[in-house]
C-alpha positions as a Python dict, from the first residue, in 0.01 Angstrom:
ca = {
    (1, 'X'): (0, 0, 0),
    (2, 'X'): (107, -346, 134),
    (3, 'X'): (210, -596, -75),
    (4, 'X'): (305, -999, 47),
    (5, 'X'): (629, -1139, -68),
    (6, 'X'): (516, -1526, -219),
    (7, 'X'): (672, -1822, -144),
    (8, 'X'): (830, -1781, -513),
    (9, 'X'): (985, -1462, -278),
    (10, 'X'): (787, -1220, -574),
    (11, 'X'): (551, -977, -579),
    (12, 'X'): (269, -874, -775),
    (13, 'X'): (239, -472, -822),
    (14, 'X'): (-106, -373, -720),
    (15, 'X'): (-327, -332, -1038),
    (16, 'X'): (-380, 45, -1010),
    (17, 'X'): (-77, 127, -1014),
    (18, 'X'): (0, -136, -1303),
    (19, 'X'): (-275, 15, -1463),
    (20, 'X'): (-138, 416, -1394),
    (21, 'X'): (214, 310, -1514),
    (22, 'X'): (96, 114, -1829),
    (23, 'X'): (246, -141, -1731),
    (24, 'X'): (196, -497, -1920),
    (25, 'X'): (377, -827, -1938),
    (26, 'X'): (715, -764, -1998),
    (27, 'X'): (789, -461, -1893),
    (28, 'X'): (1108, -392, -1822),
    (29, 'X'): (1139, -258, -1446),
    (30, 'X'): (1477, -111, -1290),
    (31, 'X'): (1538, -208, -910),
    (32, 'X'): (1757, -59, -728),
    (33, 'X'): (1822, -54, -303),
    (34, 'X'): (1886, 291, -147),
    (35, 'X'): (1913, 220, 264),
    (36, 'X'): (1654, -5, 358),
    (37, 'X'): (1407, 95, 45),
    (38, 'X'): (1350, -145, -238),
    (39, 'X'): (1229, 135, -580),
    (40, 'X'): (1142, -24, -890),
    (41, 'X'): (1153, 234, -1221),
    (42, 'X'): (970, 127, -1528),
    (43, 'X'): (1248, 161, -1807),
    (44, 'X'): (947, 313, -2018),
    (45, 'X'): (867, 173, -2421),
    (46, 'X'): (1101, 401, -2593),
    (47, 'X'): (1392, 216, -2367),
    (48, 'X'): (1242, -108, -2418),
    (49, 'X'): (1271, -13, -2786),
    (50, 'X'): (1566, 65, -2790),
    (51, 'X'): (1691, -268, -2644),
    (52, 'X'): (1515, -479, -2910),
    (53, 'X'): (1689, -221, -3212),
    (54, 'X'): (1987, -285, -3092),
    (55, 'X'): (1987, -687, -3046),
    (56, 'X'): (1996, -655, -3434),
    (57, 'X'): (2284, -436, -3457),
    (58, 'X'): (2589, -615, -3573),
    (59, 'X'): (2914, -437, -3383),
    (60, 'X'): (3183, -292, -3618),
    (61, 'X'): (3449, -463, -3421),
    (62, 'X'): (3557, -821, -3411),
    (63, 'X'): (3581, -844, -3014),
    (64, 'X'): (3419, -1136, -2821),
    (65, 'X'): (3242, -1034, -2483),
    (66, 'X'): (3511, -1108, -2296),
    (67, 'X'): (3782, -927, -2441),
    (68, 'X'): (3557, -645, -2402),
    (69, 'X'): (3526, -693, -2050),
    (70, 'X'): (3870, -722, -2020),
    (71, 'X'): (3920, -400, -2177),
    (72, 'X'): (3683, -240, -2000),
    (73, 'X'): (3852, -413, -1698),
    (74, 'X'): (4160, -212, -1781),
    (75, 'X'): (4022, 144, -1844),
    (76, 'X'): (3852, 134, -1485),
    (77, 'X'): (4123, 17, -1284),
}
C-alpha cells in the first residue's frame, strides 16, 4: 500500500488497516527506523493503560527528574 507524506510531512494509515489494528484517536504508536524502513507498532490498550495508572502514582523518593537523569547518567557510563 502507498501512502503520501502531507505537506504537514504526516501520514494517514489506510483505514483497513486502522480498522484491523483497532486503532482510534490516540493510540499510542511506536516508530522505530531499521535500514531504510520506517515500522510503526501499536503499543496496544493494556500499555496505554498502563501509562495513564501510572501518571497517578506518586514516587516513594524525593528526586526531581533531573537528578534522576543524572543518576541514571552515572550507572550507564
Amino acid at each position: 500500500m502507498i501512502v503520501e507524506l502531507s505537506k504537514g510531512r504526516q501520514i494517514t494509515i489506510p483505514a483497513e488497516i486502522r480498522e484491523q489494528l483497532h486503532l482510534t484517536i490516540g493510540s499510542k504508536l511506536e516508530i522505530t527506523r531499521r535500514k531504510d524502513e520506517i515500522i510503526l507498532k501499536p503499543l496496544g490498550e493494556g500499555l496505554e493503560q498502563l501509562f495513564a495508572e501510572a501518571k497517578h502514582i506518586k514516587p516513594k523518593h524525593a528526586l526531581s527528574p533531573e537528578a534522576m537523569d543524572k543518576l541514571n547518567e552515572g550507572m550507564f557510563r
